[in-house]
N, C-alpha and C positions, 0 to 999 in steps of 0.2 A: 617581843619584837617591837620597833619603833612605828611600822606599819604592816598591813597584810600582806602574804605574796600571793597578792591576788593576781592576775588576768594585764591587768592596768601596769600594777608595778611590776612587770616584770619581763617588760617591753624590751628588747634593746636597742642601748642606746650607739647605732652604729659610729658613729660620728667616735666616739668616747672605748671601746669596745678595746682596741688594740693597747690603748695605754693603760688600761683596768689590771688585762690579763698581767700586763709586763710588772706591776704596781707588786709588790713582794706580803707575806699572808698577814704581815701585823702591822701594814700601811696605816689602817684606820684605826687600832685599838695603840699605836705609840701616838697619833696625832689628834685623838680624839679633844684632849683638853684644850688643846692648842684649835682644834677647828671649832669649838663652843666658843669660847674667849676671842678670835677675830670676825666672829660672825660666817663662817662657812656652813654652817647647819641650819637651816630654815625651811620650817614648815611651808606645804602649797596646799589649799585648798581646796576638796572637792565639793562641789555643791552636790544637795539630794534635794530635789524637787518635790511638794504635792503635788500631786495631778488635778486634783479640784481645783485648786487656783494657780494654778503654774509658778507658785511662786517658791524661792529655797528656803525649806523649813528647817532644815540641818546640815552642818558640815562636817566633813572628816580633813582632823588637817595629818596630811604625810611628809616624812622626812624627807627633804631632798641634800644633799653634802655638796654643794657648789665649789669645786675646787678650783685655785687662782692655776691651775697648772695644765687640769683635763675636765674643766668644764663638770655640770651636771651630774653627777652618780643618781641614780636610783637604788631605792632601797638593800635591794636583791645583793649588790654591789658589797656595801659596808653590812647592815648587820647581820649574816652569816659570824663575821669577825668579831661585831663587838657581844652577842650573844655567849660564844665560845670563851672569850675574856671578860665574862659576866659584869660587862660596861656597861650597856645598854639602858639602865638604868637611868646613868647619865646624860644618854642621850633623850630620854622621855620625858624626862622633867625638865629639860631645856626646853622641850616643843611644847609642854605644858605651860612654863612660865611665857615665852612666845607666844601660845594662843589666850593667854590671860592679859598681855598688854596690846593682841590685835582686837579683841574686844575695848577695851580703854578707845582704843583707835577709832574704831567703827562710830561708837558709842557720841565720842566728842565733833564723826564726821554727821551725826543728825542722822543715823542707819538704824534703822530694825537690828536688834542683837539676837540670832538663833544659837540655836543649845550645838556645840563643836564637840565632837568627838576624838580622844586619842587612843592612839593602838601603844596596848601595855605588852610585856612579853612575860615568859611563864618564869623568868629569872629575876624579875623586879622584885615578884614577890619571895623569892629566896634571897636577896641580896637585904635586902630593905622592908622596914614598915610601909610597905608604899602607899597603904588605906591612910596614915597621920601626913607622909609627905605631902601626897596630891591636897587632903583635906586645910593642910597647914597654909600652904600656897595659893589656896581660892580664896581662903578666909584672908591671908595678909594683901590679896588682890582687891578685898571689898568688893566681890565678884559672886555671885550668888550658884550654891552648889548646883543646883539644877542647869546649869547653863555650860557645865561640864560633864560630857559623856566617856564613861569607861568602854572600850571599845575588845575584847578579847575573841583571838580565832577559836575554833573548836580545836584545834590540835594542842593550844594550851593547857588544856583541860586534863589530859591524856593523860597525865601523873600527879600524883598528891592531891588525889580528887576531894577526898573529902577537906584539905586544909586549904585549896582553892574556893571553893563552895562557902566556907567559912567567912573568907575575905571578900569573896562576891556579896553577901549577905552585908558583910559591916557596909562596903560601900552604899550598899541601896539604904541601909539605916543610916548612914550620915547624908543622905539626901542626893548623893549621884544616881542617874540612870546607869544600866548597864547591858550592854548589849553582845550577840552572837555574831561575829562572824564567819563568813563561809559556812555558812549552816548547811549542810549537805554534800560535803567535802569527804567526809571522814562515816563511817560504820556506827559511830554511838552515839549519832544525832540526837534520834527519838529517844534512848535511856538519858541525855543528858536533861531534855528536855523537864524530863520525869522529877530529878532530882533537884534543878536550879529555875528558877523563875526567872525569865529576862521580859526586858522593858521592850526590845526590839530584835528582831530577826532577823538580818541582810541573807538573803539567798544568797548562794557559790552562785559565779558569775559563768558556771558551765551551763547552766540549767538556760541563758538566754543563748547560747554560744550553738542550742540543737533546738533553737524555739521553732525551727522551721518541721521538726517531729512531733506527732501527733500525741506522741505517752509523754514527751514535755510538756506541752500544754494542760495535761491532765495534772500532773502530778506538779507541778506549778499553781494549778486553780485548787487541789487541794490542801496542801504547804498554807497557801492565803485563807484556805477557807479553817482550816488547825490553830492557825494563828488567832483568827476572831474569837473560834472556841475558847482557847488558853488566853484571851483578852489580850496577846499582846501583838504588836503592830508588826507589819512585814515590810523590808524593803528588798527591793529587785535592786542589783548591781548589775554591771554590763550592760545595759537598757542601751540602744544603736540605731532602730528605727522607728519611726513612724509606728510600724504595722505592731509593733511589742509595746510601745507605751500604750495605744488604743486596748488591744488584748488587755492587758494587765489592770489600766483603767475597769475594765467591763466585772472583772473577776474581785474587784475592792481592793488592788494592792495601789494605795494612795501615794505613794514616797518611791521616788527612782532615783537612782545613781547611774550615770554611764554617758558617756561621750557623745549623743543624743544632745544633751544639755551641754556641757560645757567640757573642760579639762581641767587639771588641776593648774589652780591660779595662787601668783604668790600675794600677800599683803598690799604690796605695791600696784600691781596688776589689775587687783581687785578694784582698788577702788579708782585705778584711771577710768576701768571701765564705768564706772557709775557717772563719773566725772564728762564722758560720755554719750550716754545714755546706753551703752550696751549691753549692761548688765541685766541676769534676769528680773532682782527684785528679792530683797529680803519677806517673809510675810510676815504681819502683824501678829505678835507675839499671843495680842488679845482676840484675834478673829481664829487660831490656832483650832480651837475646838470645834468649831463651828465648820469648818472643811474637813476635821477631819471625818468629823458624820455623815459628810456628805459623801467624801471619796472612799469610805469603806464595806459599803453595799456593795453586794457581791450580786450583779445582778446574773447571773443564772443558779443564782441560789433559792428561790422562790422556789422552785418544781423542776423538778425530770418526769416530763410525760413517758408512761408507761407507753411503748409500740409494740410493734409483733417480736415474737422470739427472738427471727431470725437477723433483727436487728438491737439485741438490747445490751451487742459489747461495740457498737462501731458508735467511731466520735460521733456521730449526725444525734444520736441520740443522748449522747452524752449533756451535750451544749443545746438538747432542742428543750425551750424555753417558754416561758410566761413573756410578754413583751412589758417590760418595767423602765421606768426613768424617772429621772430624779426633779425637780422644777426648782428654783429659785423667785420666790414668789415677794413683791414688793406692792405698795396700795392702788397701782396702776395696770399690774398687770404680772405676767408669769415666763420665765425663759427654761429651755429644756437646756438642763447642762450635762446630764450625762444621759445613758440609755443603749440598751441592746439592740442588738441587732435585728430580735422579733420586735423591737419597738420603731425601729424604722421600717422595718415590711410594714408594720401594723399604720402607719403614716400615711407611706405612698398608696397604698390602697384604699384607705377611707376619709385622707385627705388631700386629695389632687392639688391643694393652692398650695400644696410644700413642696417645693424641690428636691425629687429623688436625694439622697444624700445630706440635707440641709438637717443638721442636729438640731441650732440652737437657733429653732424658731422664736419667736416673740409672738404672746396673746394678750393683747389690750382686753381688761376688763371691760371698757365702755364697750367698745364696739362686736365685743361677745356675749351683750345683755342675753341674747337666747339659748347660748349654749351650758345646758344640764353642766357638762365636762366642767367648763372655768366656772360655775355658780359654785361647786362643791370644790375645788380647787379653793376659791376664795373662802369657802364656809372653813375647810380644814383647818385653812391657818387661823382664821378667827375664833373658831372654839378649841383648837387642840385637840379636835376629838378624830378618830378614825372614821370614815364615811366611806359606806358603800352602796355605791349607784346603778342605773344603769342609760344608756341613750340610746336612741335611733340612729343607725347610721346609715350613709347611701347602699342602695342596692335589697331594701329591704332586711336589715340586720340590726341586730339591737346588741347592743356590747354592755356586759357584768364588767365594773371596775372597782377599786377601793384605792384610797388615797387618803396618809396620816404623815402628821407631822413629824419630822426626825430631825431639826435642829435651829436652833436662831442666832442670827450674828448682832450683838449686843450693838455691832459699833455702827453696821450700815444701817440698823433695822429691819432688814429682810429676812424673811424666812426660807426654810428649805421642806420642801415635801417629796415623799417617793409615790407613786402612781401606779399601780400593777394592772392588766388588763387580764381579768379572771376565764372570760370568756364571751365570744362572739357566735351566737346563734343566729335562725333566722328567724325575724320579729312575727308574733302574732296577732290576726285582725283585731282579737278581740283581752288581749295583755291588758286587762285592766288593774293589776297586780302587780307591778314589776320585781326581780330578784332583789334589788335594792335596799326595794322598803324588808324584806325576808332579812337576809341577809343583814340588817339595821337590828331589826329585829331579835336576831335570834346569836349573833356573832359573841357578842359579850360573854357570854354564858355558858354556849354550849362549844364542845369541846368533839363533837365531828359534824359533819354536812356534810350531805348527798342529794345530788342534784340530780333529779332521775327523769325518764321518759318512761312513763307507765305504759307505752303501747308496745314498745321496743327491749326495755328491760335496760338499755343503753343506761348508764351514770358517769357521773364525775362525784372524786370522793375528796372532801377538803379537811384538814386541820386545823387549829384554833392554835397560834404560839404568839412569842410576843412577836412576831413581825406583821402577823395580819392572818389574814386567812390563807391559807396554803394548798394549791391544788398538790395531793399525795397521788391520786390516779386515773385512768379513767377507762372503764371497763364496759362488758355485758354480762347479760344474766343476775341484773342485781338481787334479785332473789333467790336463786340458789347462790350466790354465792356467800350472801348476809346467813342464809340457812345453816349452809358448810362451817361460815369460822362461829356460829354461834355455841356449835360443839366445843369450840375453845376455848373461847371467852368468856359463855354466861354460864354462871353458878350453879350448880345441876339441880340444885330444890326449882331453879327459876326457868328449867332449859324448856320442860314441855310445855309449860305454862306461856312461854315464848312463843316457840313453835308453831302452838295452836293457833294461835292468835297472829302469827304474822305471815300472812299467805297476801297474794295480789289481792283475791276474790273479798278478804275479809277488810284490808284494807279500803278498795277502791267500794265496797258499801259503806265502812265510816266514813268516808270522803264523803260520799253524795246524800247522806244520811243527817252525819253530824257536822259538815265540813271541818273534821281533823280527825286524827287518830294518833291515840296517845297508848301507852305499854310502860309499865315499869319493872323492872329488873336487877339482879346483881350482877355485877362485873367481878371475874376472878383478877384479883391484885395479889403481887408477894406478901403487902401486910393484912389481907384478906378479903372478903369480896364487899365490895364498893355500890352501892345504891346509886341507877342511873333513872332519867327519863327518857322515851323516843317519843318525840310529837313528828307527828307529816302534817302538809297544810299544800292545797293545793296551789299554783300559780296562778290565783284570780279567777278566770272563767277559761284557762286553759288545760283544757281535758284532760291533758298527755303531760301534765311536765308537776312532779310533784317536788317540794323539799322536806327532804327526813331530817331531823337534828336530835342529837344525842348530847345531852349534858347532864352534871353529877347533882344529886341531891341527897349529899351525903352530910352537907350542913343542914340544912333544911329538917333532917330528923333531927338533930338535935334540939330542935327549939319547936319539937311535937306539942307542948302543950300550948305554946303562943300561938299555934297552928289552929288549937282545936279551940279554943278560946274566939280567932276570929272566925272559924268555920260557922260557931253558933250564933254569932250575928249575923250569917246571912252570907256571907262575904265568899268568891267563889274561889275554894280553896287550894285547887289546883293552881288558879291563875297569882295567887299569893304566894305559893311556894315558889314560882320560875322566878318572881320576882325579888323574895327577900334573902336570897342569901347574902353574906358579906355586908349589908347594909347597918350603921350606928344607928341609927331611928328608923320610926314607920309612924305614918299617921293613916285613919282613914278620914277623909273628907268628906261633904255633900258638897257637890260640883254646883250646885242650884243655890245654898245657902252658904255657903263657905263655910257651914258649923264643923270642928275635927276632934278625933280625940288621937292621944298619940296611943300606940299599942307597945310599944316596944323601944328601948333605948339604950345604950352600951353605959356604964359606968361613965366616962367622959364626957360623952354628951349630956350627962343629967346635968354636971356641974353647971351647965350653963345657965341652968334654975330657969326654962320655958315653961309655959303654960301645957297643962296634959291634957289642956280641953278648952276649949272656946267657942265664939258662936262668926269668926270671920279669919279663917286661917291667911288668909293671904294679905289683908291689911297688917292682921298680929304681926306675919311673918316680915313685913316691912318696918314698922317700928321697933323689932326685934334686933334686923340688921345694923341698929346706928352701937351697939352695945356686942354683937356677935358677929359680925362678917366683918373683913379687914378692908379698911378705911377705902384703898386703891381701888376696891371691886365693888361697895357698896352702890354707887348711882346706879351702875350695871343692873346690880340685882332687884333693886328699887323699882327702876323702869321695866326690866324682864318680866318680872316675878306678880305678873296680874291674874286674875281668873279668866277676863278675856284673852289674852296671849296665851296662856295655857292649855284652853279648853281649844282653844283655834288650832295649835301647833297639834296638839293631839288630834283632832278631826282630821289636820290635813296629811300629818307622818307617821301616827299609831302612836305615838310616847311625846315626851316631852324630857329634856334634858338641859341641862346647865352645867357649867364648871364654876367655881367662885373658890374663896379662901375663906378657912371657920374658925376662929381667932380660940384654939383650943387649949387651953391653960396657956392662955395672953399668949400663947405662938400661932401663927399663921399657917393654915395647913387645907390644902386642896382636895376639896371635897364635890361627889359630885353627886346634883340632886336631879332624882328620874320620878316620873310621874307617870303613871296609868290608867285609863279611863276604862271601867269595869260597868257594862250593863246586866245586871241582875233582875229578878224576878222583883223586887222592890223598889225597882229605878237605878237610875245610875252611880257608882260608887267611884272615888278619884283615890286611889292606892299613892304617897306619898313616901318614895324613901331618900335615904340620904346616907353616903358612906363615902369615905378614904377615894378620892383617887389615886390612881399609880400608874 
């Protein structure tokens, strides 16, 4: 088909209506040649918006047949006809060769050029090579393949699926995108899914058409939330109001099409409007990436809090949420540019100088020197690293947060960070321990957390993935219930042994005892049972509120004998094993003398031919850097990398951490180095590793 018979195209056009009918059945396949050759057929325009920056990131151009006798036809009109007389063909490479010289156009008018999309129909590819046409006609346009989008409905698909499939493939290896439309139209969506990889998804424009039903909304946030899974991008069509661009905003669908925005506009049209000012705004080709990290967080994707039974099929629970949003962060200060709707309740209640409703506040760094919030805001984007904090807030309440970085725009220099607000208790007298520093502590590594009240049995139960920490539930009776799936999950040589040892009474004496308690175990896995740790640690001098964490040491046996080698120096061997997995090197230091020896080093890392011992680790490691760290990061590391800055950041956060580049076979590559300050029966030990960031 020349375009979809989507929602849009298939308006009528009354005006036009009476003289169509009367028009006889081979009107448009005897005049077809004749309407290419005096310019009757031309493409219009539809823009598709991101939402992150409101700007058009792509267009769909659609056939219009502009008759000197009856005005305008829409699509619906003509290709029934030319389909039938397997012309059609003809008609798409006109609107092809058309949308390759309104680029030329755009290009010479000083415009942003976004990637234009044409609808092929399922007879193009029976008439013709149409993968060598279209490919032939970019190339003779000096017009770059990517800047041409293959655009096909699902009903195309419906026959000769596998020699379709074939032709979808060439196109994506000669460098076009390819895309689905009406995705949700038809019965063999999700198989079609299975069998072809598309670049972009446009939703059936019915799905906004019943946005005002509740199992719309649902099955709309899951479509977007499938699409992130399968990596590939989703656009809403039909998009009208307000209240659906915001919804769909919240749920990470970044790219709208629909009447909301604009209608379809000709070449000409186009760019009076710019001429203007009325047009939306092409986006910059090169800031492209950088929005779209921004606009595809799905923020009620964090968590679905667990509630009672009898509400765990009604929407309230569905959409009830973490309060998350995203900042746009530059050297002066921080703007909220997107965020849910528990992140605006979370506002108005703890911060009264925001206007109920007001998104896109502004936080001046200067004038926030005291707030915790914008310090680690501003740390995030300075190290790249994930940080999790926590504050006081009015009313006696202290708020769990974490906040990492998800994108940089090359060309403003601003960053973009997401924010999640983990959880809001009320604060106590004597918190000399915040979740924060825990949570800093222990997030990297371990792969569950439980945040528990020992006097109530009450928890919150969190995840480790790549987006952050993740609240999974939140429940009672944390120990019977840990009791119950322990039957499941742990290794049965390891079950009573467990058991035994994990009661309240046995726990909360290693607390007050040892301040911790630690259990090791196997986990039953399909590829066999898995070696875990469980440490708890209390909340500082807070009687009632402990953290469990659970991570694997399943690396750490294998490098048993590096283990027992520093056990016999002294070195406290449990607190080595949380620390060495994954890591290319290990040093042990004296914190007093900076004498080190190294313990341990990856094949790669030897290359680099450092010292395995010396009597001043941190000068070495400075004269080291003019030959091993890459040139851009070197002063950084220079100035960082003291014994007083180290031993200080350790006293006052429990570790010490850096990110730098480790010029690895003369490539540059991000490595990050963590330090531990270990008191021993001997004095104090400084544990040095260093491994791959990712």
């Amino acid at each position: 088909m020349g375009v979809p018979m989507s929602g849009i195209e298939s308006i009528n056009n009354d005006q036009n209506t009476e003289s169509v009918n009367n028009l006889p059945d081979h009107y448009f396949a005897d005049n077809l040649e004749r309407a290419i050759a005096e310019g009757w057929i031309e493409p219009y325009y539809m823009p598709i918006v991101r939402a992150s920056n409101g700007r058009v990131c792509h267009e769909e151009a659609l056939a219009r047949w502009v008759d000197p006798e009856r005005g305008i036809l829409l699509p619906d009109t003509f290709i029934p006809s030319l389909e039938a007389t397997r012309q059609v063909y003809l008609l798409d490479l006109h609107i092809l060769e058309s949308v390759l010289n309104k680029i030329k156009k755009q290009k010479k008018a000083g415009l942003y050029v976004v990637p234009i999309s044409i609808n092929l129909s399922r007879t193009d590819f029976e008439v013709c090579d149409i993968v060598e046409e279209v490919s032939r006609r970019v190339d003779a346009a000096d017009i770059k393949r990517d800047r041409i989008i293959i655009e096909l409905t699902e009903n195309v698909l419906g026959e000769n699926f596998e020699y379709l499939k074939e032709q979808i493939e060439r196109f994506q290896r000669e460098g076009f995108k390819v895309w689905i439309d009406d995705f949700g139209s038809g019965y063999s969506s999700l198989n079609i899914l299975q069998e072809i990889t598309f670049d972009h998804i446009k939703l059936d424009m019915r799905f906004m058409r019943r946005f005002d039903l509740n199992r719309s909304k649902i099955i709309i946030t899951e479509l977007v939330r499938m699409g992130m899974a399968l990596d590939t991008k989703i656009v809403a069509e039909g998009v009208e109001t307000a209240e659906q661009v915001e919804f769909l905003k919240e749920i990470g669908c970044n790219e709208m099409q629909g009447y909301y925005y604009c209608t379809p506009l000709s070449i000409d049209d186009l760019l009076k409007r710019y001429e203007s000012g009325k047009q939306i705004g092409f986006e910059n080709p090169e800031e492209t990436e950088y929005y779209d990290a921004i606009g595809t967080i799905n923020l009620y994707d964090m968590s679905v809090i667990i509630r009672e039974d009898n509400e765990s099929k009604s929407l309230r629970r569905y959409f009830d949420m973490l309060p998350i949003a995203v900042y746009e962060v530059d050297d002066l200060g921080f703007t909220v540019v997107r965020c849910n709707q528990a992140y605006l309740r979370f506002e108005q209640q703890f911060f009264t100088a925001i206007e109920p409703g007001h998104k896109f506040m502004y936080v001046d760094f200067d004038s926030a020197q005291g707030s915790v919030y914008a310090r680690n805001v501003r740390q995030c984007i300075e190290s790249g690293n994930k940080i999790f904090f926590d504050e006081v807030l009015d009313g006696g309440y202290r708020m769990h947060a974490v906040v990492t970085k998800i994108a940089e725009n090359h060309v403003t220099g601003k960053n973009a960070c997401a924010a999640v607000v983990l959880d809001i208790v009320e604060a106590s007298k004597d918190f000399s321990l915040d979740f924060g520093q825990v949570a800093r502590a222990l997030s990297a590594d371990y792969l569950y957390l439980y945040y528990v009240n020992m006097k109530t049995e009450e928890f919150t139960a969190y995840t480790n993935s790549v987006d952050g920490l993740q609240v999974t539930s939140k429940s009672k009776n944390f120990f019977d219930e840990a009791r119950k799936d322990a039957h499941n999950v742990i290794y049965s040589e390891d079950l009573e042994r467990f058991l035994d040892s994990f009661t309240r009474e046995k726990i909360t004496d290693s607390l007050e005892t040892h301040k911790t308690f630690s259990v090791s175990y196997r986990l039953n896995r399909p590829d066999g049972p898995v070696y875990v740790s469980m440490k708890a640690v209390r909340m500082g001098d807070d009687s009632e509120h402990v953290v469990f964490g659970v991570n694997s040491i399943d690396a750490q046996m294998r490098f048993q004998k590096e283990y027992e080698k520093v056990k016999e120096e002294g070195i406290a061997y449990s607190r080595m094993m949380s620390l060495i997995g994954g890591f290319i090197a290990l040093y042990l230091v004296d914190p007093d003398t900076g004498r080190f020896v190294e313990y341990s080093s990856d094949s790669e890392y030897q290359k680099l031919e450092l010292s395995k011992s010396g009597e001043d680790f941190f000068e070495e490691s400075r004269q080291n850097s003019k030959k091993v760290i890459y040139s851009e990061d070197r002063d950084l590391f220079n100035a960082m990398f003291t014994r007083e800055k180290v031993i200080r950041e350790m006293e006052k956060n429990g570790n010490f951490e850096m990110i730098y580049r480790l010029l690895v076979n003369d490539t540059p590559q991000y490595v990050s180095l963590k330090a531990a300050l270990l008191d021993e029966s001997d004095g104090k030990k400084l544990i040095v590793g260093v491994r791959y960031y990712t």
